[in-house]
C-alpha positions in Angstrom: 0.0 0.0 0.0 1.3 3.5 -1.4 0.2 6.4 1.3 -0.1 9.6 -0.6 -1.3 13.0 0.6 -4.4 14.9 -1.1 -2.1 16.8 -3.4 -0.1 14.0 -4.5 -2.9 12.2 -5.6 -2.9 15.1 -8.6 0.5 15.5 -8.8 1.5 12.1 -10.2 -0.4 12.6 -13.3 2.5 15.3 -14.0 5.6 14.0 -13.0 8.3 13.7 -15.8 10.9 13.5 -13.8 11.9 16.9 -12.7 11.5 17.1 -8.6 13.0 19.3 -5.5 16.0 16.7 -5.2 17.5 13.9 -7.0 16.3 12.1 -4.0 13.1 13.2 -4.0 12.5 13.0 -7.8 14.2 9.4 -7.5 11.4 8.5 -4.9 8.8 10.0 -6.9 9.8 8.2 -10.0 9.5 4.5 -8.0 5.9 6.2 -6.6 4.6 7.1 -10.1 6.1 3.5 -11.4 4.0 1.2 -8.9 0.8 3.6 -9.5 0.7 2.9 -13.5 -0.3 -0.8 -12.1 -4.7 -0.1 -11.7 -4.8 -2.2 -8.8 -1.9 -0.5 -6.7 -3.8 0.2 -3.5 -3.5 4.1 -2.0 -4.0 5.1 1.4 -5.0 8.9 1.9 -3.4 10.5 4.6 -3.7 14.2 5.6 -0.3 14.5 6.5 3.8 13.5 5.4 3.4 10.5 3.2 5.6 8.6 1.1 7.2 11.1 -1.0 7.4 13.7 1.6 10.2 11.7 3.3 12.3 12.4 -0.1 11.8 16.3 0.6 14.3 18.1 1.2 12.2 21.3 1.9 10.6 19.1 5.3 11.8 21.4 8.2 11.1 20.5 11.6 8.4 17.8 10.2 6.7 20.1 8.6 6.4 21.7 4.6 8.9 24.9 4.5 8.4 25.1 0.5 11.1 27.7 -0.3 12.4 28.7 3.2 8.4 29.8 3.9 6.9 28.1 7.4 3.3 29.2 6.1 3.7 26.5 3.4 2.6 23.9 6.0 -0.8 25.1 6.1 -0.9 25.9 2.7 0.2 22.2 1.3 -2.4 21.0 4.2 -5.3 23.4 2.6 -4.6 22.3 -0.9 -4.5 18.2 0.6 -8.0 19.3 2.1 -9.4 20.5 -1.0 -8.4 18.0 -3.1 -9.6 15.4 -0.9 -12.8 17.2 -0.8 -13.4 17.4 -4.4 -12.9 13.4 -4.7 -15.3 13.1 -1.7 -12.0 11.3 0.0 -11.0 11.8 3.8 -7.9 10.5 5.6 -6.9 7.3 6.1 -9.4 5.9 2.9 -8.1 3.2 1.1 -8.3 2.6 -3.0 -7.1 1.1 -6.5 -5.4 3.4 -9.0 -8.2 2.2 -11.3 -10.5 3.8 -8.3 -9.1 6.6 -7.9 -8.9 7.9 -11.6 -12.5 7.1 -11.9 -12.9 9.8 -9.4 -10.6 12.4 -11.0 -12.3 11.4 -14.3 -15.5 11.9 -12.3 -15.2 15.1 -10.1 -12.0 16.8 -11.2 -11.5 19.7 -14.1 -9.4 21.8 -15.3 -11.2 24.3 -14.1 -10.9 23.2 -10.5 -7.3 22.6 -11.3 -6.8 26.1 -12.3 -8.2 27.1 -8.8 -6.2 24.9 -6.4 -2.9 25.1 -8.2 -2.5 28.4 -9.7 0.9 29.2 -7.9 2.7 25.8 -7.5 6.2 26.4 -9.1 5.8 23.1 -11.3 2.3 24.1 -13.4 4.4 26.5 -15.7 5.9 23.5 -17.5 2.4 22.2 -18.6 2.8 18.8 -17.6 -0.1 18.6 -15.0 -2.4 20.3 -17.2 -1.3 17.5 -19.9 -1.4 14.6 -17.5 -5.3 15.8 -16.0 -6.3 16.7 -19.6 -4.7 13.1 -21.0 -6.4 11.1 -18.1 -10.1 13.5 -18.4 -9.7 12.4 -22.2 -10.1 8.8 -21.3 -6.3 7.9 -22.2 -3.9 6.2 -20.1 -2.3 8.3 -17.3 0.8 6.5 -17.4 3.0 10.2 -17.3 6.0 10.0 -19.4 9.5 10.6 -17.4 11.6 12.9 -19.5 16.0 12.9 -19.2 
């Protein structure tokens, strides 16, 4: 079982192998790899998962994204509200194949415009590709560029 926070859940469908560390992006890349297999299990949690561990912006246990404290509650909002819009809450359990039924279902680009408009990734266009690719009824299998 994978154990990913409410962000994450999005932020796989953009990864191509670009990340805050080599570490971190090495992590990600196992994460992404086990989650192309539909019947990989997830746990939600509301707090440091899996990938978190990898991060070398983790201060004191908690999210200082770029040397900023507030980040914490920010990354914990946007978990919240992602969870919310799949109708998860912490600690529920699903397949991959589950799990992009409900994006499919209940996520947009619209809503993705609203809950990620500043994260430092969305200017390379890869989210917006991966969420349009999986919306589109296509595999979300995201590619990992060198």
């Amino acid at each position: 079982m994978i154990t990913l926070r409410g962000h994450h859940l999005i932020c796989r469908l953009g990864f191509r192998g670009l990340g805050y560390s080599e570490s971190f992006t090495k992590k990600m890349g196992l994460v992404v790899c086990e989650l192309n297999n539909p019947k990989a299990v997830i746990q939600v949690v509301a707090e440091r998962d899996i990938l978190c561990n990898s991060c070398p912006k983790i201060r004191e246990g908690l999210c200082a994204s770029d040397g900023n404290p507030i980040a914490s509650g920010r990354i914990k909002c946007l978990d919240q509200m992602v969870m919310d819009v799949l109708g998860l809450m912490p600690y529920d359990t699903l397949t991959v194949s589950k799990l992009d039924r409900l994006v499919k279902e209940r996520f947009t680009m619209s809503i993705f415009d609203v809950l990620c408009p500043h994260c430092r990734w969305r200017s390379y266009g890869y989210c917006a590709e991966g969420l349009a690719t999986l919306l589109a009824g296509q595999k979300s299998s995201p590619r990992v560029t060198s």
